[in-house]
C-alpha positions in Angstrom: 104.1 69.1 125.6 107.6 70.6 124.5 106.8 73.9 127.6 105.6 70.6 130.2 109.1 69.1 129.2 110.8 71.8 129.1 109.9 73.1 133.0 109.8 69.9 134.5 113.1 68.7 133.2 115.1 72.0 132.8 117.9 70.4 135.1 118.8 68.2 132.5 121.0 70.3 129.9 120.1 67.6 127.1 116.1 68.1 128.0 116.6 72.2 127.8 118.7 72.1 124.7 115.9 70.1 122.9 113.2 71.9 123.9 114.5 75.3 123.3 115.2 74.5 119.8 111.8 73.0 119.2 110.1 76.0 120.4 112.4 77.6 118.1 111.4 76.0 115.4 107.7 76.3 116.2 107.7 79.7 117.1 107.9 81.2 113.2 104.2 82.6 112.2 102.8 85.4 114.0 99.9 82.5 115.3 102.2 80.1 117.3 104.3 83.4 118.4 101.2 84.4 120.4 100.6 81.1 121.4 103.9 80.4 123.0 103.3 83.8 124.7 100.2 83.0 126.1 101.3 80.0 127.5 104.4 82.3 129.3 107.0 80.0 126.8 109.4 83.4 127.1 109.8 82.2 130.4 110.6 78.6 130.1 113.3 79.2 127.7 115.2 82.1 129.7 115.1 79.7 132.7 116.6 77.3 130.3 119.1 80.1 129.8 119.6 80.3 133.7 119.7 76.8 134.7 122.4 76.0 131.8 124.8 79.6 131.3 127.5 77.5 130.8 126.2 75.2 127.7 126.8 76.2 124.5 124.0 74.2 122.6 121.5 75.5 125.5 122.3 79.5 124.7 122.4 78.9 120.8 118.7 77.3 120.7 117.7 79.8 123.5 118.8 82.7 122.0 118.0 81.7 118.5 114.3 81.4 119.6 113.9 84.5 121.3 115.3 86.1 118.5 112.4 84.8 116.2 109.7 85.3 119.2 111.2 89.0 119.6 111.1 89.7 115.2 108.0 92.5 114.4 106.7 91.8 117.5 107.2 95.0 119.8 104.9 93.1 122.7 106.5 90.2 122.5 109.9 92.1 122.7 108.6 93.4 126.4 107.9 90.2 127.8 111.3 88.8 126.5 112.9 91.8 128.6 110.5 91.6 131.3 111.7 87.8 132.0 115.5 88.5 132.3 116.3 87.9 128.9 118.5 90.7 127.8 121.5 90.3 131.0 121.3 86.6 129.8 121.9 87.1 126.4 124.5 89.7 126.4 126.4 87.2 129.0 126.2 84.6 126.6 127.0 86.5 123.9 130.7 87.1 126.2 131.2 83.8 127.0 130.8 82.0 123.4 131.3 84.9 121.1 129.5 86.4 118.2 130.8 84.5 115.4 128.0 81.8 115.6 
């Protein structure tokens, strides 16, 4: 339900926000990391990243869950890059900082 939200509403900064961080939240445990992979949830969250550069809250959750999605898991680490990830993240990371 959060991934169906989360691409059918991705406009909406509030809607991206939200769902990022409860994928982020859902994603610790190597079995729901596989499962948000299988369902291509990399994806939805770096479009969440795309649609919403300029939003603070949107990068934090975003990044923050693809941080936990990417820990011990070198596969998982692909996909994140294979998505656009990594020119998102370092973007963000010049636009709000690194002091969290």
């Amino acid at each position: 339900a959060v991934l169906e939200a989360g691409v059918s509403h991705l406009s909406n900064a509030v809607v991206a926000e939200e769902s990022c961080g409860c994928l982020h939240a859902l994603v610790w445990g190597a079995q729901n990391k596989a499962a948000m992979v299988q369902l291509v949830g990399e994806r939805v969250v770096v479009e969440a990243m795309r649609a919403h550069p300029n939003n603070l809250a949107v990068q934090f959750e975003a990044v923050a869950c693809l941080a936990v999605l990417s820990f011990c898991v070198d596969d998982n680490k692909l996909r994140i890059g294979d998505a656009g990830a990594i020119p998102l993240i370092l973007a963000a990371m010049r636009r709000f900082g690194t002091d969290g």
